[in-house]
Every structure is written in C-alpha cells, then in structure tokens.
N, C-alpha and C positions, 0 to 999 in steps of 0.2 A: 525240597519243599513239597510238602503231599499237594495232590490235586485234589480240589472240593470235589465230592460223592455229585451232589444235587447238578453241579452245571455241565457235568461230564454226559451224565443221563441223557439230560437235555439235547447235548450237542448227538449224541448217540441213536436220539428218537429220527432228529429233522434229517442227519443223513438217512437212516433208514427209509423214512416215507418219501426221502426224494428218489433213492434206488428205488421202490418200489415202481413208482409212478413212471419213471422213464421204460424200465422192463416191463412194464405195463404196454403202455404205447409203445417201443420194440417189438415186440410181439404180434401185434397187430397191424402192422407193417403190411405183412404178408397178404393181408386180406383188404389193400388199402387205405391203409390208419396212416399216411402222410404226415397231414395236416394235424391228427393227433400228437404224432411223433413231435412234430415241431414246437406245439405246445407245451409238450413234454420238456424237448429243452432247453425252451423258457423259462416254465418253472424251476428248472433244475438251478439256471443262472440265478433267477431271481434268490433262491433259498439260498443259496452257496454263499451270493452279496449279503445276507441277514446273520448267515451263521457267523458266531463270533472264532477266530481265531483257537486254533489246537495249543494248551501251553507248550508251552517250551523253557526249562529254565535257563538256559544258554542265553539263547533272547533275551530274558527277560533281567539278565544280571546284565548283556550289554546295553539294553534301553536305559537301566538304571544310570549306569558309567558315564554315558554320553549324554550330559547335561547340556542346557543351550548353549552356557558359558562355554563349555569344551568346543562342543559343534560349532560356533560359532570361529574359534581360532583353529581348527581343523585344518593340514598342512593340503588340504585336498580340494577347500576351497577360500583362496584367497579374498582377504577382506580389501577391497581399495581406497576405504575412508572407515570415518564414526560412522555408524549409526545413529541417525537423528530423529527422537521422536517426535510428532507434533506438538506443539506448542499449547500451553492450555491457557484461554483468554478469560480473562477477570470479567467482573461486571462492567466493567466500563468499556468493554469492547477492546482493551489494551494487552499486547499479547508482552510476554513475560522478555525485558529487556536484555542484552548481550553484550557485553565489554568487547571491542576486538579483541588487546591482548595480542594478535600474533605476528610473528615478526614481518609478514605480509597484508599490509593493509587491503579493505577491502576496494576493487575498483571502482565500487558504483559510487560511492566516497568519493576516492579522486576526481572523478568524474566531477560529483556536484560541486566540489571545492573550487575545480577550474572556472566552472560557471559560475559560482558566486562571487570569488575574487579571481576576475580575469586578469589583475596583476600580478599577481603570483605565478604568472605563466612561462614556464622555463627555470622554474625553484623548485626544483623536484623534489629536493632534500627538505624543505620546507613543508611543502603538504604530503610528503609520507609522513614524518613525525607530528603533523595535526591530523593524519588518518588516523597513525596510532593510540591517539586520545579519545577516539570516538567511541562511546557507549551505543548502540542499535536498539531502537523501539521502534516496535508495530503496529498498526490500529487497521482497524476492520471500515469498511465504509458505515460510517456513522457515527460512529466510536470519535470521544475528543481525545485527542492528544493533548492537549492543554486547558487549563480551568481557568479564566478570570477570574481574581479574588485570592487563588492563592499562589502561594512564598514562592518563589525561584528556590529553597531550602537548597537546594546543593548547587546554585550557580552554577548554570549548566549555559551554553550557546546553542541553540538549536538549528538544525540545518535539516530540511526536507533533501532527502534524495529520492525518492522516487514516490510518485501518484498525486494528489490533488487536495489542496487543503484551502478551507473558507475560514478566514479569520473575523470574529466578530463577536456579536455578545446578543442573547437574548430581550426582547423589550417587556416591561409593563405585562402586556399580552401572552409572553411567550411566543412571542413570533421571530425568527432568526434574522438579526439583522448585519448584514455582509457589510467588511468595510473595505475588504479586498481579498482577490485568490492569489494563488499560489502554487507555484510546481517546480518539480525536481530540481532543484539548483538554485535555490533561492532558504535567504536566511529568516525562518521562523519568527524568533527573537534574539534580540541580540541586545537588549538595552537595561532586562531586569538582572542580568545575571550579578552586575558588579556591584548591586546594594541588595540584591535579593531580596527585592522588591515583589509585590503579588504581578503576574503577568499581566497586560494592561487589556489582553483579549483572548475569548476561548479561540482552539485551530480545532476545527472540527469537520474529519474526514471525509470526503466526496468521494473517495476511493480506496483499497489497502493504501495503505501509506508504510514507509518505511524511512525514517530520521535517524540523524543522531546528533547526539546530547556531546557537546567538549567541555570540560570542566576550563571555568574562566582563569582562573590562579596558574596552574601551567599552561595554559595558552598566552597569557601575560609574562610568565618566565621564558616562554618562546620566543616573546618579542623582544624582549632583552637581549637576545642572542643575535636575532636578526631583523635589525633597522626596516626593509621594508617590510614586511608583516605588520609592522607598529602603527607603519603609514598606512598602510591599506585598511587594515581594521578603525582607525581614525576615519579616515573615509568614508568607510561605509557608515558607521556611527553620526558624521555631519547629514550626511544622505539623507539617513534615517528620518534625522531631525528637523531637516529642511522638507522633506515633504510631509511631514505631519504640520508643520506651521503652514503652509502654502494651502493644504486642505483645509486648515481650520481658516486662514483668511480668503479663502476663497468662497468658500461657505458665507461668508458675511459680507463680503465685496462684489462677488460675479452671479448674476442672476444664471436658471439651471441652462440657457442654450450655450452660455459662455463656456460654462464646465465642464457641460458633454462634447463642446468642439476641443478642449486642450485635455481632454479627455482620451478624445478619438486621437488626436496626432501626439500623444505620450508615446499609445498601443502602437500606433501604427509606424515610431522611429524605430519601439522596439522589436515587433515583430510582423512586421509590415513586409510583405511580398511583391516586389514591381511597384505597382499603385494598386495592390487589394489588400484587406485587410481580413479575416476569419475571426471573428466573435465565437470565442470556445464559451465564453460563461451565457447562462440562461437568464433572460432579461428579466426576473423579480430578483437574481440576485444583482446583477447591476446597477439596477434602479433601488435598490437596497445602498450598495456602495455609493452610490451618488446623492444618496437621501433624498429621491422622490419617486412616488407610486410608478407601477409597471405600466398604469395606462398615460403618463406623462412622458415616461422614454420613449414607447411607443410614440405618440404622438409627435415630439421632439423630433425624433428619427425620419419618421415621414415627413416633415417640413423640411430637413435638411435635404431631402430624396426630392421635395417638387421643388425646392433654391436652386437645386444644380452642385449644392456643396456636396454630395455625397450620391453613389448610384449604388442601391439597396438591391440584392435579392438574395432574402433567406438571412442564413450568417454571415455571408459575406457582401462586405463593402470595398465600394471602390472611389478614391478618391480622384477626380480629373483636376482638380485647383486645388489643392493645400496650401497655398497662398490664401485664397479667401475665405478659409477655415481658420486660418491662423489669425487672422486679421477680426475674425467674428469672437475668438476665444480672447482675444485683448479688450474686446468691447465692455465701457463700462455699463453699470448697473442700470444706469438711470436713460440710457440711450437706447431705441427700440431697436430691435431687427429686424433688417431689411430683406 
C-alpha cells in the first residue's frame, strides 16, 4: 500500500525542526546554554508526543485482524465473566428488567423470600424453584415502580428486595400521600395479580430499588405440589386483608391518639430493640399514613413524651410502660385522654 506524498512531508518537516532546535541548544552548551539545552528537550518531547506515528504495513494489517471481538477472547487474557453493559433507564426512571433463568438463583432473593414468608424456613427446594420464577426490575430513587390505575396485565407478585419503597397515591393537589413504607423483604403486591386487576397504589422509590415480579399461574402450580406454600401464601393473603379492614375501621372507630399508640406498639413488636424504638420514616410521611397533618403527630408525640407514655429524643423512642400505651390505643372514641 503506497504511503500519501502530503503527510509524509509533513512528518519529515517536524522531525527536521526538532533536530534542528536540539543541535541548536547542544551546541551551546559549551558556552553555558543549560537551561537552553533543557528546553530544547522539552520541546523535543513535546513534538515527538504530536507527531503521528511512522506507517507501517505489518502494523497496520495486524490492527486490522485484531478486532475487539478477537481481542476480547484472546488466550492471553482471560475473560472471568460477561460483560455487562450499563443499563439504559426509560422515562419513568425504570431500568430495563431481567428474567433470572439460571440454574442459580439469585441470593438476594432467597434472602428476601426468607423474610417475607418466614414459614418456609428449612424448604430450601421450595424458594429455590420461586427464586427461579423471578423476573428482576429496577427503579432509580424517585422512579415508580408501580402505577395506580393500571392492569397487573401479566400477574405478576411482587416482592421488594432491596431499598425503600413508599406506597401510596397522589391527592387532588398533587401532593404524595403515604399509606405505608416498605423495605427489603416485604411483599409489594400480592392481591391484584389473580384477577389482574389495576394495582390499588403507586410504589414509588425513596431509594434504587431492586424487585422482582413471580408470575401468579406457576406460583400456584407450585403450590399444587407443595401443601405448605398454599398455606403460607393463604396467610399472608388473610394478613393482607385484615389489616386493610382494621385501618379502614379504625379510621372511623379510634380518634388519631388511639391510632398513633397501636401504631407505635405494631412498629415496636416488630422492630423494637430492648424498650427503644428508631422511626426510620420522616414525619410528613407518617403523618401522611396515619391521615393527619405533620403538625398534629408532632403535637400528638409530644403529649405522649409529657404523659410518661413514651421518652422522645430525635427518632428514637423509648417505651417505659407499654402497658399504658396499649391500654390508651383500646380507648374508645368518645372517651378523653388522660
């Protein structure tokens, strides 16, 4: 392959003026020219960095050869996995979803399975084969994961495994109204999948999030197979059911100190430390989930802190009598507190 006239010239001029310049300053050495000299080669580097490469056709027939694709399986440097490109997220902040598919489930799965149905503990054969049904979605903090309004279209069960999700639905206003949060190990939805039905509230991310979606139809051929799975899922289903009627009758039956006392000793059976308790959600959403203004939990809160029900500082609470907490959250409507 001939070499182009024009860029050869070129490359031909800039070595030239750079030997000049150094034999220049060489030369002047003798009579003190150092510091010249130095400069000299400097310059030398610098033009050498600018000059483009001498051809070569050997070179340049092996650049050709050695495609990414080859380079890449090259016996010289081993590959120890795929390559996995970043993920490109949609408008909705949702990043593009992943079947497991392999015949290793993934752990952080297992994991949240255990937490969610802590009966299935010791059925290993069990939540590997509902590991394997799991589809993986992502969302960004902010991003919903789920829309009030529409279909379950593929009856899917949803399971949060990892980060932070606020379920709830927009008002009038446009203003976010929480009905409850939610983290790793905890079932999303689980009620619209078997009539795919529209989801009864958006989940809308406080965090990355990372779920996955179990198609209902073989999760239900699963239980066929194995009696408890049937029961457990049963279970959790009444669960479901019963605290959503308990919130709607409590809503009409227990004025809001009653609420926020069986409120507080829900949180604090479940994840209660000693006698303290750590309020991870930020009080406009709580007071969001319990349907009354931030300045009324507040408010609320501090009376139960000068009662003696409760010793406030910060997020964390600390109960000395949960007896007469529990006693204040049976109180009815029409009876004042003392």
């Amino acid at each position: 392959m001939p070499e182009r006239r024009g860029s050869r010239s070129k490359q031909d001029r800039m070595r030239e003026r750079c030997w000049k310049a150094l034999h220049s300053c060489t030369s002047s050495r003798s009579s003190g020219g150092h510091r010249c000299s130095t400069r000299a080669h400097h310059t030398q580097g610098r033009m050498q960095a600018r000059m483009p490469p001498r051809f070569c056709p050997a070179v340049a027939k092996k650049a050709t050869i050695m495609t990414p694709s080859s380079h890449a399986s090259h016996p010289s440097q081993p590959r120890s996995g795929p390559v996995l490109l970043p993920p490109t997220a949609t408008s909705t902040g949702l990043m593009p979803s992943a079947r497991s598919g392999s015949a290793h489930p993934s752990p952080a799965l297992l994991l949240a399975l255990q937490q969610a149905w802590p009966e299935l503990a010791g059925h290993d054969e069990i939540l590997i084969r509902l590991a394997l049904l799991g589809c993986r979605h992502r969302a960004r903090t902010g991003a919903r994961l789920l829309s009030d309004g529409l279909r379950n279209q593929a009856g899917g069960l949803w399971l949060l495994v990892r980060g932070k999700l606020s379920l709830g639905r927009q008002d009038n206003k446009g203003v976010w109204r929480q009905s409850r949060a939610l983290h790793g190990g905890q079932w999303v939805d689980l009620v619209s999948a078997w009539t795919q039905a529209p989801f009864p509230e958006s989940a809308l991310a406080l965090s990355p999030v990372v779920a996955y979606e179990l198609p209902a139809l073989p999760v239900l051929d699963l239980c066929r197979q194995h009696p408890v799975l049937l029961a457990t899922l049963l279970d959790s289903l009444s669960r479901s059911a019963c605290d959503a009627l308990e919130s709607r009758q409590a809503l009409a039956t227990q004025d809001f100190p009653s609420r926020l006392a069986e409120w507080l000793l829900h949180e604090f059976m479940l994840k209660g430390q000693g006698d303290c308790l750590t309020l991870i959600q930020f009080k406009r959403d709580l007071a969001a989930q319990l349907g009354v203004t931030p300045e009324t939990l507040s408010r609320t809160l501090r009376q139960f802190h000068e009662q003696g029900l409760i010793v406030m500082k910060h997020s964390q609470l600390r109960f000395p009598d949960p007896a007469r907490l529990a006693a204040l959250s049976q109180r009815p409507t029409s009876e004042p507190m003392s």
